[in-house]
C-alpha positions as CSV (number, residue, x, y, z in Angstrom):
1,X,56.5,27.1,77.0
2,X,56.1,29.0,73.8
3,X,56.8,32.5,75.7
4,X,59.6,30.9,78.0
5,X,61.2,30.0,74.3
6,X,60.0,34.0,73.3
7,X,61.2,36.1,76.4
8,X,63.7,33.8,78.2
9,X,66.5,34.7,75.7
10,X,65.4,38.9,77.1
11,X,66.2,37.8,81.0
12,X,62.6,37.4,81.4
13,X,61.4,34.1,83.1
14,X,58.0,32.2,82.4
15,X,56.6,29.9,85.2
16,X,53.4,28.8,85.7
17,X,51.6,27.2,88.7
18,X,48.4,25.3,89.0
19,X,47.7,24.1,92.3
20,X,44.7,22.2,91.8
21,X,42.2,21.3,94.8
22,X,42.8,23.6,97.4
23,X,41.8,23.8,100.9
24,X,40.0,27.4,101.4
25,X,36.7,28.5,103.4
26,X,34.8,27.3,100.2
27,X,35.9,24.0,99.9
28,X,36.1,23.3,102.9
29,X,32.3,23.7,103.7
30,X,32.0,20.6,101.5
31,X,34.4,18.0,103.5
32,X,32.8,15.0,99.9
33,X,34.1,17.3,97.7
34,X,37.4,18.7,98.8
35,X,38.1,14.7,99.2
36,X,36.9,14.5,95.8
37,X,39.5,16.9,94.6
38,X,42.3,15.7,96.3
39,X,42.2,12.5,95.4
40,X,43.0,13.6,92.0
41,X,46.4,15.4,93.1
42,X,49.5,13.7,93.0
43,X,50.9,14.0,96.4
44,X,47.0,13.2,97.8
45,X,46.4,16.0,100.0
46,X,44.9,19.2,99.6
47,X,46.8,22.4,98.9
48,X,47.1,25.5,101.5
49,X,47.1,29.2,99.7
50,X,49.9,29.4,101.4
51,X,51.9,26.6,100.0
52,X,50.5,28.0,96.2
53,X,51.9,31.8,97.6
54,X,55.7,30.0,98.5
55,X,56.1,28.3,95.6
56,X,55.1,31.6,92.9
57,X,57.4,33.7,96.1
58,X,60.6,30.8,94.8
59,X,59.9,30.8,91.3
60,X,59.8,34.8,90.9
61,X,63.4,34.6,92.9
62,X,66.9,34.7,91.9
63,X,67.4,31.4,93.7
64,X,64.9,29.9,90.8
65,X,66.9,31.4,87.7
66,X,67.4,28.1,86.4
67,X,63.7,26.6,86.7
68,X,62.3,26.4,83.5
């Protein structure tokens, strides 16, 4: 927040994304604790890199200008 306040006033936006558990060839060799992690996300399921990769693809677009 403190650089969004800093750099947002210079065009530049500050996002930041943390994922949480996230299904990958790691966690998924441990089937316990990927349902370990999950069940501490909000929506309950695990993550894909992929769904991490589309959401920092919208937030560094025009279309997410306004995000904050």
């Amino acid at each position: 927040r403190a650089w969004a306040a800093e750099f947002g006033p210079r065009g530049v936006r500050v996002n930041g994304v943390a994922p949480g558990a996230t299904a990958t060839r790691g966690t998924a060799a441990s089937a316990d604790q990927l349902a370990e992690m999950t069940k501490a996300t909000p929506a309950g399921v695990p993550v894909r890199p992929v769904d991490i990769a589309y959401a920092v693809r919208y937030l560094a677009s025009d279309e997410a200008a306004f995000v904050q």
